[in-house]
N, C-alpha and C positions, 0 to 999 in steps of 0.2 A: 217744608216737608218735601214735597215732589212727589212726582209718578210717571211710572214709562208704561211702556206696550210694544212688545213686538210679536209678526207674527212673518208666517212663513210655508209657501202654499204652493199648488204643483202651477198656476198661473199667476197672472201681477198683483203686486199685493198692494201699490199705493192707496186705492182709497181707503181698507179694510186700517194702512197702517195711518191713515188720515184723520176719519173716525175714532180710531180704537185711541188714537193719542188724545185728541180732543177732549175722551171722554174723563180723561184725568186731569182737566182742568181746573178744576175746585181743587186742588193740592198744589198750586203752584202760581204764581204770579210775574215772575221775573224774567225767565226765559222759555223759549220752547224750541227742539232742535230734533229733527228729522235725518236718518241713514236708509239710505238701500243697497243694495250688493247687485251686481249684474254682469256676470261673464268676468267675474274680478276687477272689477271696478265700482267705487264706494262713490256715491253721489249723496252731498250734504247740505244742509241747509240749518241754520241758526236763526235765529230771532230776536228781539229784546219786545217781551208781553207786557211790561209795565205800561204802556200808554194803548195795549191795542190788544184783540183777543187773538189765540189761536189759529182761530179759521181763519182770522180777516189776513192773518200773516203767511199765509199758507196754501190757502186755496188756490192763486194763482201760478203757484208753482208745482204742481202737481203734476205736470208734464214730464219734469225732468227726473223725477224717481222713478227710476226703472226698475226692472229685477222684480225674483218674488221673493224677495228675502226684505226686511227689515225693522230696525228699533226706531222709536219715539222716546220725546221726554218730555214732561213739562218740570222745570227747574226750577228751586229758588236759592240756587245756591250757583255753581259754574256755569259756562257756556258749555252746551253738549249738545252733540256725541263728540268723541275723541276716537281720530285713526291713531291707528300703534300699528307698525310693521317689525314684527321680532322673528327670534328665532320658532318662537309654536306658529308665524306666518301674520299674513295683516286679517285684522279685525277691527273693527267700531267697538265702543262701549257707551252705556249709559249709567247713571248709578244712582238709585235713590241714599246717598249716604253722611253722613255727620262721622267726623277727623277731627279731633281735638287734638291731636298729638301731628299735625300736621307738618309743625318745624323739625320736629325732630327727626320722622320720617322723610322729611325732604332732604336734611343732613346726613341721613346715613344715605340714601341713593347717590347724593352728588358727590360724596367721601369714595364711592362706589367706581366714580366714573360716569354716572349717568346724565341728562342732563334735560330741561324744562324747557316744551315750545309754546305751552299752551297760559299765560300769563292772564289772568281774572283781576281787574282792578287792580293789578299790580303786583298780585300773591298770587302763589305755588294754585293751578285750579286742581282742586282734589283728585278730580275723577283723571285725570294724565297722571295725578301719584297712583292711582291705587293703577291705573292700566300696566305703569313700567315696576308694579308689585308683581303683580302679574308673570310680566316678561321674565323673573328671576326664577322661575319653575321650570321645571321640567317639561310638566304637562299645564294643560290649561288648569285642573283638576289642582294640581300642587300649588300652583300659582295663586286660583282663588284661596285656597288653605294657609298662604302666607299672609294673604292680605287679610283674612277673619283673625289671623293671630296677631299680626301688628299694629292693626286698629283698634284705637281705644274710642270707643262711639258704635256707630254701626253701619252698617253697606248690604245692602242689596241691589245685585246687575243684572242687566244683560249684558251678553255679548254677541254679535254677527261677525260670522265667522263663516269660511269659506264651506264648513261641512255642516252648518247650520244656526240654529240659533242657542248660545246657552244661558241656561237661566242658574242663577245662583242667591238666595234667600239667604240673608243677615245670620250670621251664626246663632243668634239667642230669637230668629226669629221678630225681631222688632217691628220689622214691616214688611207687608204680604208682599207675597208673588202667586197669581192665580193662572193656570194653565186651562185655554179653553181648547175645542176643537169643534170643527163643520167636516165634512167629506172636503178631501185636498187639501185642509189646511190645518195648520195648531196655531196658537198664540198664546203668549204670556204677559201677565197686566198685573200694577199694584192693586186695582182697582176691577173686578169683577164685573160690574153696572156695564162693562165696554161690551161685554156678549152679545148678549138678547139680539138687540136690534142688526148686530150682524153677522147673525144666523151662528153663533158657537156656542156650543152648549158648556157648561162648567165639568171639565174632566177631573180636577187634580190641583190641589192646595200643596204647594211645596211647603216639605218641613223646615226647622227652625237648620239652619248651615247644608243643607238640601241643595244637591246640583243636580239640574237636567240640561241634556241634548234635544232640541227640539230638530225636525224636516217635517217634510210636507206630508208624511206619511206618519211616523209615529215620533215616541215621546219615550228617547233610553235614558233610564236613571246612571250619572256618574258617582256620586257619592252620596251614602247614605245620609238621612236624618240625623239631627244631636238628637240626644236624650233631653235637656233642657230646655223649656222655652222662656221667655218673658216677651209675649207678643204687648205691644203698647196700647193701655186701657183706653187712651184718645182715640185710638182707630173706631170706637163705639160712641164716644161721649159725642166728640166735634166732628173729625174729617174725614170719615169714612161716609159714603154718599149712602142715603136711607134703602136701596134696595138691594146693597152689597151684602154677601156672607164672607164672614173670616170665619176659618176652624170654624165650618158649619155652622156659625153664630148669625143672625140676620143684624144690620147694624138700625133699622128701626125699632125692630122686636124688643131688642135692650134698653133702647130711649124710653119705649111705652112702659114697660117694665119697671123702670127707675122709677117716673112716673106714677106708678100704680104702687106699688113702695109706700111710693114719699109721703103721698094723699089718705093711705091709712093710718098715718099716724100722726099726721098734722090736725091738728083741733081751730087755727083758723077759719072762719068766717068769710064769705066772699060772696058775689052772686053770680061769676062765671069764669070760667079759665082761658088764660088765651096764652100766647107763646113768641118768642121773640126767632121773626122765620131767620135763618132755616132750620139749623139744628133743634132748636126748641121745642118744634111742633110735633114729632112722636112723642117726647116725654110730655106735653102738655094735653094731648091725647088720652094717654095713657092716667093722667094726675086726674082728669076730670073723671075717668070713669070709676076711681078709687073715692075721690071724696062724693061720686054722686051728682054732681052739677053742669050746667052747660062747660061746651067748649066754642070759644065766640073768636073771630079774627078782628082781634081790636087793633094790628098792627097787618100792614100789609107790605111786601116787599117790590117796590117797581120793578118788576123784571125784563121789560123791555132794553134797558140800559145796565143796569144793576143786577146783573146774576151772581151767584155766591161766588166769592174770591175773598183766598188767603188772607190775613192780616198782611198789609203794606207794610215794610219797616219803616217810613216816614213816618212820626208823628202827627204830623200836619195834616197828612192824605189818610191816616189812620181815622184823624176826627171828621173828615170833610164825607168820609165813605159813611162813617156810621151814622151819620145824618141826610146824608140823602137815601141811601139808599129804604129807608125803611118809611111809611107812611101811615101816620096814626088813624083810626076812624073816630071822630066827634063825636057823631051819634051813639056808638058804643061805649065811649070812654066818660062821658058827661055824666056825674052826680056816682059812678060806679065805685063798688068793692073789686078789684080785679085779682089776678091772683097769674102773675107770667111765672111761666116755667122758661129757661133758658137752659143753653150746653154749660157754658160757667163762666168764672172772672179772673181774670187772668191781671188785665192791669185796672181796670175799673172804668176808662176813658169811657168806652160806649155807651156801656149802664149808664153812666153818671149822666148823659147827652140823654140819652133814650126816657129815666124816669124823667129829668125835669122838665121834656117834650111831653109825657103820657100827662103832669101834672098843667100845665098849658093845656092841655084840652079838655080839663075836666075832673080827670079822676079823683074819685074821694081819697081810695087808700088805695097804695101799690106795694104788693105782697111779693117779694121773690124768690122763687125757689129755682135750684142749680142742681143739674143731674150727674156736680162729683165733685168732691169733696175742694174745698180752699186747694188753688195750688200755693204751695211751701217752696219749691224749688224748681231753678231752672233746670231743662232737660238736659242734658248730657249724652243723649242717645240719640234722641230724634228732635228734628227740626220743628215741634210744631206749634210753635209763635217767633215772633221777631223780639223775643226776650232773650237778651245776652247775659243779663245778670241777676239773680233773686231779688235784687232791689227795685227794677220794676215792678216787681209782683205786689198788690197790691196788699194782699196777707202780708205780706217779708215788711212790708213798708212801714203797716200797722203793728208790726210786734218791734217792729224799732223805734215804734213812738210812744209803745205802753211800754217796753222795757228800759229807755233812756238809750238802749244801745241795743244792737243787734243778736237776738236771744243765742245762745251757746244749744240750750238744750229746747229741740223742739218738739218732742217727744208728746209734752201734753199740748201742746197749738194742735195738734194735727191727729189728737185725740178724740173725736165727738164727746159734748157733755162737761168735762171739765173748766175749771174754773178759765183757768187760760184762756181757753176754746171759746166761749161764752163770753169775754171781754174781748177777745178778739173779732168776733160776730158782730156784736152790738158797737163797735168802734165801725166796723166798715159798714152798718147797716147806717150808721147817723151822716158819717160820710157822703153816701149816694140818696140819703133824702127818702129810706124806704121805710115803710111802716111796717114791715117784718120781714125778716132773714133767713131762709133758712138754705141748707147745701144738703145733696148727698153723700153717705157715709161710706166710707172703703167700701166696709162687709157690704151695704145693700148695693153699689154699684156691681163688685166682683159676682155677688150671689145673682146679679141681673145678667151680665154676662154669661156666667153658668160655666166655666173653666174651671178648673182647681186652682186656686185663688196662687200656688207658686208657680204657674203658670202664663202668669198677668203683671205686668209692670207697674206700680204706684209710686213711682218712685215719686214722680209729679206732687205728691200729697203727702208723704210721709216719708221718703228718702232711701225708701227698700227695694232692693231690684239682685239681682244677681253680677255679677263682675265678670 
């Protein structure tokens, strides 16, 4: 996935851009990359986060960003920020964005004349294509309007720029951009939770292909709103942090929601609810107050070492995380009925690690329930797992082994209630060793979110989204 921050104030902005990056750590694993501006001069800094955190890579250079101008990122995709000196002048960028059409786009630039300094494990790195997309405008303004039309995926930037900072939100809206402000300063973040603590209050939710001008003073609209959204339903389920709002939505409130849902109309049996931290714990919250029953922490997460981070694209470090980092309770878990709420199952690795750990310490039955529907398909829009193809997924896996071969029509899989659906269910509930299965349905996720459901992206779960 990823997440930036920048922010831009009438004195120095490094720690605010320090913090404020930081806070978008939980969206990102791979890289983290720092810009500031100062008297027309871009001071940079890169990182590689896989083996070490934000701060620890960062902290000690905090000296050298000057200026009160600058963007953060944390990455899981390029090295960022990228300088571009063109004809609209030099600027930094950062991008939270997914390019599937990347060769192509690279072929027409280079057919162009143009040509690639910024080289990522050997390929074109996205965010230098989408900067010298950019460059082919007019205006900065035209330039982002090329790059929303030529992309087939999505992108949301910033840009630092000598007249301030601009902020520009994914054409369909996929992934936020939130505009805070304090007295002297504005800032813009995928990630909201970056405020509070340093003193900005939430001004302004850019809309879905929405550009602003930010300075230390005010916040000018350059191009209007789309009419269309499809913000992405995971910004709720998994990787939205629980006291962020999107489109005024709180991203706890809808966990507990799903939750309270789910427990009305579950007829299971249990004698307390617990939750698989982190995402879990609103909707398991929310699930215990619907069926009536305690809510118990029968798993607890080390956080001293182990705070929440992205899915690793290793396999390997995929299973080593999902095992340490979570720690069962004996005493809880010993002779019990349980009942975990989780965010969902994407390829099945952890679940599978996590019950037959919860069954080593006791538990009678292990009941699960999922706060959004089987995903069916890899994303296409947004990065948010280290799935490249639907055949990780661990639904895609199962309908290839009850169909002999890779279903055509998914229509009833991704159905609730149907026969399919129901053999598909009970195929990955035998799988992972669990004594009952259940997920949540489009309608009660989107109804929990509370959007007008063409609004909300599911393509994840049923293959419908806008183009």
């Amino acid at each position: 996935m990823g997440g930036f921050f920048g922010t831009i104030s009438d004195s120095a902005c490094a720690t605010d851009l320090f913090y404020g990056t930081d806070y978008n750590s939980h969206l990102g694993t791979r890289r983290g990359g720092m810009a500031t501006l100062n008297n027309g001069i871009f001071h940079r800094s890169i990182h590689n986060l896989e083996n070490s955190y934000f701060r620890t890579r960062f902290e000690s250079e905090l000296d050298k960003f000057e200026g009160n101008s600058g963007i953060g990122i944390i990455s899981d995709t390029d090295p960022q920020p990228i300088f571009i000196n063109s004809h609209l002048g030099k600027f930094a960028i950062v991008t939270v964005a997914k390019v599937n059409n990347l060769n192509e786009l690279e072929k027409e630039l280079l057919d162009k004349g143009a040509h690639f300094t910024e080289l990522s494990s050997g390929e074109t790195n996205q965010t230098e294509l989408i900067a010298l997309l950019i460059s082919q405008g007019k205006t900065f303004v035209e330039g982002i309007e090329i790059v929303q039309e030529k992309i087939k995926g999505s992108c949301s930037m910033l840009l630092l720029t000598e007249y301030g900072i601009i902020a520009a939100r994914d054409k369909l809206g996929r992934t936020p951009i939130l505009v805070g402000r304090k007295e002297g300063a504005y800032a813009a973040s995928s990630e909201p939770c970056s405020f509070p603590n340093l003193d900005f209050e939430l001004e302004y939710n850019l809309g879905p292909g929405e550009v602003v001008l930010l300075t230390a003073e005010d916040m000018t609209q350059l191009r209007e709103p789309n009419k269309k959204m499809q913000v992405c339903s995971f910004l709720w389920v998994y990787y939205g942090y629980p006291v962020s709002d999107y489109e005024g939505v709180n991203v706890d409130q809808v966990r507990y929601a799903t939750g309270l849902r789910m427990a009305k109309k579950d007829e299971v049996n249990a004698d307390y609810v617990a939750a698989i931290p982190d995402s879990g714990i609103g909707m398991g919250l929310g699930y215990a107050e619907g069926k009536g029953i305690p809510y118990r922490r029968a798993i607890i997460k080390y956080t001293p070492t182990w705070p929440r981070s992205f899915t690793p694209a290793n396999q390997s470090i995929r299973d080593l995380v999902a095992k340490m980092k979570l720690i069962p309770n004996r005493h809880l878990l010993d002779g019990k009925r349980v009942i975990f709420c989780d965010d969902s199952i994407v390829r099945g690795t952890q679940l599978r690690d996590n019950v037959s750990i919860l069954y080593g310490y006791g538990a009678k039955e292990v009941h699960m329930r999922l706060g959004c529907p089987p995903i069916l398909h890899a994303c296409p829009f947004v990065g948010f797992s280290a799935s490249k193809s639907h055949l990780e997924l661990i639904a895609r896996r199962t309908i290839k082994e009850l169909e002999g071969d890779d279903a055509k029509d998914l229509d009833k899989y991704a159905t609730t209630g149907t026969d399919q659906y129901n053999a598909m269910i009970e195929s990955i509930r035998k799988k992972l060793n669990i004594t009952t299965l259940q997920f949540n349905t489009v309608e009660d996720l989107v109804a929990s979110i509370g959007l007008p459901k063409e609004c909300v992206c599911t393509h994840c779960y049923n293959g419908t989204s806008y183009f």
